[in-house]
Every structure is written in structure tokens, then in C-alpha cells.
C-alpha positions in Angstrom: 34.3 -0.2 27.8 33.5 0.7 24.1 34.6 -2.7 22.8 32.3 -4.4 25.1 29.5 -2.3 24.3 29.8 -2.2 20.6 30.0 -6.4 20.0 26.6 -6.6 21.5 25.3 -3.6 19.7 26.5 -4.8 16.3 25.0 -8.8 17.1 21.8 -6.7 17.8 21.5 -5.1 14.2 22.7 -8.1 12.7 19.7 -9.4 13.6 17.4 -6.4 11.9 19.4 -6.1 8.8 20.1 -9.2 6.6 23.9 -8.7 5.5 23.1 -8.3 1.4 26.1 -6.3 -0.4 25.3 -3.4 -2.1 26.2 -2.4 -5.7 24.4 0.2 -7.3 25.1 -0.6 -11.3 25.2 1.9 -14.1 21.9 1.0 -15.2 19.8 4.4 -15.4 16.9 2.9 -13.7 15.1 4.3 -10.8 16.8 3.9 -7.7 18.1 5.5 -4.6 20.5 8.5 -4.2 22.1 10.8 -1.4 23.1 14.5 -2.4 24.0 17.4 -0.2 21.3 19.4 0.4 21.9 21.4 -3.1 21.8 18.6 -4.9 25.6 18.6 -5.4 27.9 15.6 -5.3 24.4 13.0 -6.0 25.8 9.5 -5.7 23.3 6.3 -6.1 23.3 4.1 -2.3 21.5 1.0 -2.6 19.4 -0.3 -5.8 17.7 -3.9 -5.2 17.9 -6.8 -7.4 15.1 -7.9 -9.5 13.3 -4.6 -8.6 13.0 -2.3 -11.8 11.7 1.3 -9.6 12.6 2.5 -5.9 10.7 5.5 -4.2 9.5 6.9 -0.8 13.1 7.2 0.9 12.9 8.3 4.3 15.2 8.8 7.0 15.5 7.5 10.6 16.3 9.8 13.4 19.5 9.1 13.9 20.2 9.3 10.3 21.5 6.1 10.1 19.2 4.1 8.0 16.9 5.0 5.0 13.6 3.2 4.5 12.4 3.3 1.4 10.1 0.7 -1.3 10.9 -0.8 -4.8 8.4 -2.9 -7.0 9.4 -5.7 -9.2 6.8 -4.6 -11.8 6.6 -1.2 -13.6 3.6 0.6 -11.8 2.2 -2.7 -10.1 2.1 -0.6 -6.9 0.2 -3.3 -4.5 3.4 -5.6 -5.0 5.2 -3.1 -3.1 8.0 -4.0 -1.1 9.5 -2.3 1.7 13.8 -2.4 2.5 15.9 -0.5 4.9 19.0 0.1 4.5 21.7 1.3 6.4 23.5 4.0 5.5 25.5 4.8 8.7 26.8 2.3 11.4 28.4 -1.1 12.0 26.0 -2.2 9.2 26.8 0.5 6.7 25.8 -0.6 2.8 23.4 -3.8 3.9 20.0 -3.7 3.7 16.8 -5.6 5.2 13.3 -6.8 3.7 10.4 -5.6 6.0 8.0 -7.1 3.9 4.3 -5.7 1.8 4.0 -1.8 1.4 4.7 1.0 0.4 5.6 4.9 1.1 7.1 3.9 4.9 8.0 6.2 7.2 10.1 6.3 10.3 8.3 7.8 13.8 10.6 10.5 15.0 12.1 8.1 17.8 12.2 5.8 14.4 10.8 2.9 17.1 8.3 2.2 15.0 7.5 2.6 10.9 4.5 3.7 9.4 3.2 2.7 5.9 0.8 1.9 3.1 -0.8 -1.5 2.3 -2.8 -1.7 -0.9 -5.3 -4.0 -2.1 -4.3 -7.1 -4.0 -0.3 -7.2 -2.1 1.5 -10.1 -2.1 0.6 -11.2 1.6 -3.5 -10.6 1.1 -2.9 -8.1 4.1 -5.8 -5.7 4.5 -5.4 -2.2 2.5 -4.7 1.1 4.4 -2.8 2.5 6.9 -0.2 -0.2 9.6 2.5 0.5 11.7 5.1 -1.8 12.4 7.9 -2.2 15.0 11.1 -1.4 13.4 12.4 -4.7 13.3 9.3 -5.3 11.2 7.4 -7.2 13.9 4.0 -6.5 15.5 2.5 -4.9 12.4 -1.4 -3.8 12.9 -3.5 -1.9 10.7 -5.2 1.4 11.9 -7.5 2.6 8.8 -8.1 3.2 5.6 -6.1 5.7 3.3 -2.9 6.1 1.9 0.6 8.3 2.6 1.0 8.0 6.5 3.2 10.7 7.8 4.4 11.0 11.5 3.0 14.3 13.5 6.0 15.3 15.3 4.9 14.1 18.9 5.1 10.6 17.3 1.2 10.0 18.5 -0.6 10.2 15.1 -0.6 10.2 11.7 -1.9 12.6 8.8 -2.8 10.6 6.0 -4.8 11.0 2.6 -8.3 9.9 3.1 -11.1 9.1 0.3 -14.4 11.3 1.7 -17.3 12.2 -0.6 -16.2 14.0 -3.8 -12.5 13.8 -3.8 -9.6 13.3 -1.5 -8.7 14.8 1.8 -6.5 14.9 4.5 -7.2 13.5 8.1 -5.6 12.4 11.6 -5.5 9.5 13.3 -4.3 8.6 16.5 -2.1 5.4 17.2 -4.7 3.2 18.5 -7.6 4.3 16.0 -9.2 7.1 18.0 -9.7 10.8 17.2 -10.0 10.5 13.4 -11.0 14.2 11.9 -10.0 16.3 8.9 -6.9 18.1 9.0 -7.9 20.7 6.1 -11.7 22.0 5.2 -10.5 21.8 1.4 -11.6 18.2 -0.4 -9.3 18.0 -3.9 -10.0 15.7 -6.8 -6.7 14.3 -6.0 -4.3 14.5 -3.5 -0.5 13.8 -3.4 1.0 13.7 0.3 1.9 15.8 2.7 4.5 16.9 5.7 4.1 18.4 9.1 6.1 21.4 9.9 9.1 20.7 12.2 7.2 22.4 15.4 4.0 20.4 14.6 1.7 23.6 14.5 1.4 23.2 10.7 1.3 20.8 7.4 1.8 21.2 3.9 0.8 19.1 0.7 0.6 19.0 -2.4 -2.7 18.7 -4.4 -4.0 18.7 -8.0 -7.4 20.4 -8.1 -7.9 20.2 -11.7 -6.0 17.4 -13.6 -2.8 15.2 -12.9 0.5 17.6 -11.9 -1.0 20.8 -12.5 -1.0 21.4 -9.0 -0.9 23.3 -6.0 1.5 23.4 -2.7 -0.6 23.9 -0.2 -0.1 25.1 3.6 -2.3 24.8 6.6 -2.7 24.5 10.5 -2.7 21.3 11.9 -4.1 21.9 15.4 -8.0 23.0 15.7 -11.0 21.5 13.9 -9.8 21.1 10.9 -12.6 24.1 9.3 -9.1 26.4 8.3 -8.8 26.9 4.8 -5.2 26.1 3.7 -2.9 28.4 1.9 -1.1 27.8 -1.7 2.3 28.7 -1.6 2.9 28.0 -5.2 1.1 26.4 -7.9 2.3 25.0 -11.3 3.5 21.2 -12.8 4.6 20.0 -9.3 5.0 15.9 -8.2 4.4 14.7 -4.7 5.9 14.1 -1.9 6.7 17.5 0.0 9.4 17.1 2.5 9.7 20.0 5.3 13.4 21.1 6.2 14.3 20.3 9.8 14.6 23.9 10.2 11.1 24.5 8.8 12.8 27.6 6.6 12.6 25.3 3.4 10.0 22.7 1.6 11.7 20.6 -0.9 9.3 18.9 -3.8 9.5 18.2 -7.9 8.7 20.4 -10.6 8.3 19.3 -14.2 9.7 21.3 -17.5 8.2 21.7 -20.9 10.4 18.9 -21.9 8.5 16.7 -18.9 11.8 16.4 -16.9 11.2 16.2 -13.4 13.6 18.5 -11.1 14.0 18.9 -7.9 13.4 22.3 -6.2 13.5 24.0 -3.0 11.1 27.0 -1.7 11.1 29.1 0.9 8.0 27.7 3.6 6.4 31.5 3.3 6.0 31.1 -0.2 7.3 34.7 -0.8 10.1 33.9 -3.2 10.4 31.4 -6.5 11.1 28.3 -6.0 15.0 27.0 -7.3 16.2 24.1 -8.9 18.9 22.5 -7.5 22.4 21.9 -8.7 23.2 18.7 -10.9 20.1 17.7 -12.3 21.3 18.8 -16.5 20.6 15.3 -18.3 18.4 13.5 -16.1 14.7 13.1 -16.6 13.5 11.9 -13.6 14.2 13.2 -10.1 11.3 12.9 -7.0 10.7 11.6 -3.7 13.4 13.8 -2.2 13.6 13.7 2.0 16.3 15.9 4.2 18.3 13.8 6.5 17.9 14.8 10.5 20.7 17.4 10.4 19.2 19.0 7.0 22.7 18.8 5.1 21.8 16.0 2.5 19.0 14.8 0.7 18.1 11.2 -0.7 16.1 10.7 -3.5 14.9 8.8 -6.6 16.6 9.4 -9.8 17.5 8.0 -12.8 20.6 9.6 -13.5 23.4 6.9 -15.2 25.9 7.1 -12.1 28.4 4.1 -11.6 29.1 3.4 -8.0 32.3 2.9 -7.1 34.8 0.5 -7.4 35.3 -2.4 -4.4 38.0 -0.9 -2.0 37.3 2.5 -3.5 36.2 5.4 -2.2 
């Protein structure tokens, strides 16, 4: 019965992932890794060719595939391109173009994949905020704005939205209706943000003053959005918040006096400091760091010299 089952199953992904080996090469670029959740153990997964930066990984519910975008042009951001790759399954180490974007994002079902479209892409697509099938298909835009993330019902997404005098966050439902602020605070500039794994709350980070001299910010996602949001802790942090799938932990990037970028952890309550996590020593850059569904890894970006292993080893 599970031979019959699996041929069909493994014809059907054949036909969303494109077969392309994997070899991550000692090059020290930016690229994708997966650590356990301390950080310990970091091997690099999937690095593309011709691309010279990956960001954004994010996982699918199932924890068997990792979205994530890579540009073939140092900060030429519109020329993003979005891959998944499969990290788990009859597919394991292939990955698959999905085409223009950036910072994409599975729903929790991972059905569908939100993302980021900016002006001047590749395909002359319309900037803002699409969802796509996961197969890539059936993409639509829904608005304007930029870092789409999932509310945990899978009916909306909280984005960054450009209002008068800064950036702030809003909601959206699927099919364009409902739009409203999420937070009463407008910043001069706004990273992204996460929604708390019982969807009551969201977090972001923000820079009120100047670039990474920032805040991490907490607030309630229900209501009118008129609630004032909380900071948690403030200092040289990067973007990209990621909320532990038990909601104890927020995971995010600080930077040193040196301007090496380190991933932390803090506690969600903000009561504690936040801590660095194991195996960063030598490495300047590490950011964009996501928990898998079962909160015992991480992936991330990183441009730590590690050379993948050998054909046939493992």
C-alpha cells in the first residue's frame, strides 16, 4: 500500500521542484544555512548559481521545504528571485524557480506563498504585495507595501505600509478587503514583523531614528489598531523577527562594535537580555534567521566559509 502511494506522490513533486543538484561551495558568500536552534552544528543547504546574496528563508509547515530569495546583483533588490528548496522528502537537496520577488512566505497550510514584488522586476509585474499557489501558479496582486507575513488563521496578511510621515504596519485580507493599521505608532522606517504563534499579538522591529539603531517592538493584533505597542529591547538590531512556535522566544540580529551581525534570541516578555547564540566567532554576517515548525532548528543567511560535504558523504 505505501509503494503505491509514494510513486504517485513523488511524480507529483517532481513536477513542482525542477531536479537541480545542490552544492553549496566554500565560497564565503551569502547563502543559506540550517543550525539547531542554538546555533550549533550550522551547515550551508542550498546556494544558487550565478546568484551572489540569498535571504528571507522561510519554512513550510511540514518542514519539508524552505522558500527563500537570492539576487544576481549586489543590492539590485527588484531583480529578486524566488526558489524553494526541499530540504526533506523524496526530493530532498533540489530546488525550484518560482519566479520575481522577494521576502516569500509560506501560509500556515503552506497552500499558498506570499511575497514582495518591487518596481522595476524582471517580469514588469506590478509592485506590492501577491500571493501565489505553491506550485507558483495563479499569482495575483493584493496591495501595495512590502514584508507580507501570514496571520495565523492563514486569512490575511500584516505587511509594511508607506502612510503619511513614515512607515507603518497594516492588515489585509486575502481578497483585498479590511485593510486597517495594526499599530497606532508610524516609524521613519520599518523592518518586518511576526505574529505571535496564537495570533493575539505581533512583533517588529523598527528604527525610529536612523538605520539599525532600533527598537523590537510588541503589540496586539486584534482591535482597531489605536494600541500603542511595547519595546522589548532596543539597541543595533537588523530585521526580520521570527516568533518561536512556542511563542516563549523571538529570534532577530544584533550588530557589535566591530559591525558583525549575530544572531540572538530573547525571551517574548522582554524581561531578560537577549543571548547570542553558539558558533557565530569569525563570521560577520548572520540575519534572516526562521525556526522550523517543530522549533528545534533554525535556517538562516550567513557568510560563514563552510564546505559542504563530500558526494556520498554524510
Amino acid at each position: 500500500m505505501k509503494a503505491a502511494i509514494l510513486v504517485p506522490l513523488a511524480a507529483l513533486l517532481l513536477g513542482l521542484l525542477e531536479a537541480h543538484c545542490v552544492t553549496a561551495q566554500d565560497s564565503g558568500s551569502q547563502r543559506i544555512f540550517v543550525a539547531e536552534k542554538d546555533g550549533k552544528n550550522a551547515k550551508p543547504i542550498v546556494e544558487i548559481p550565478g546568484m551572489v546574496s540569498h535571504g528571507s528563508p522561510h519554512w513550510s509547515s511540514d518542514g519539508k521545504l524552505i522558500a527563500f530569495d537570492a539576487i544576481p546583483e549586489p543590492r539590485k533588490f527588484a531583480l529578486n528571485r524566488i526558489y524553494v528548496y526541499a530540504i526533506g522528502g523524496p526530493l530532498k537537496g533540489t530546488w525550484r524557480h518560482m519566479g520575481t520577488g522577494g521576502a516569500a512566505r509560506f501560509s500556515p497550510d503552506s497552500n499558498q506563498i506570499a511575497f514582495q514584488v518591487r518596481a522595476g522586476n524582471p517580469e514588469g509585474l506590478e509592485a506590492g504585495i501577491w500571493v501565489m499557489r505553491d506550485d507558483g501558479s495563479d499569482r495575483k496582486r493584493i496591495c501595495d507595501g512590502l514584508k507580507p507575513r501570514w496571520t495565523r488563521d492563514g486569512r490575511s496578511l500584516v505587511f509594511n505600509s508607506n502612510v503619511a510621515g513614515g512607515v507603518t504596519l497594516e492588515i489585509i485580507n486575502l481578497d483585498g478587503s479590511g485593510r486597517r493599521r495594526v499599530v497606532a505608532e508610524t516609524y521613519a522606517s520599518l523592518a518586518a514583523s511576526d505574529t505571535s504563534p496564537d495570533g493575539k499579538e505581533v512583533c517588529n522591529i523598527a528604527y525610529p531614528v536612523g538605520a539599525y539603531d532600533g527598537a523590537l517592538y510588541r503589540a496586539p493584533l486584534t482591535g482597531d489598531g489605536s494600541a500603542e505597542s511595547t519595546a522589548i529591547h532596543r539597541g543595533r538590531i537588523g530585521w526580520s523577527p521570527a516568533w518561536a512556535p512556542d511563542g516563549r522566544q523571538i529570534l532577530f540580529w544584533q550588530i557589535d562594535d566591530a559591525g558583525n551581525r549575530h544572531l540572538s534570541v530573547i525571551d517574548a516578555d522582554g524581561k531578560a537580555a537577549p543571548k547570542k547564540l553558539a558558533n557565530q566567532e569569525g563570521t560577520r554576517y548572520n540575519s534572516d534567521a526562521e525556526w522550523s515548525p517543530d522549533g528545534q532548528q533554525i535556517a538562516f543567511i550567513s557568510d560563514r566559509a563552510v564546505a559542504a560535504p563530500e558526494p556520498g558523504k554524510q
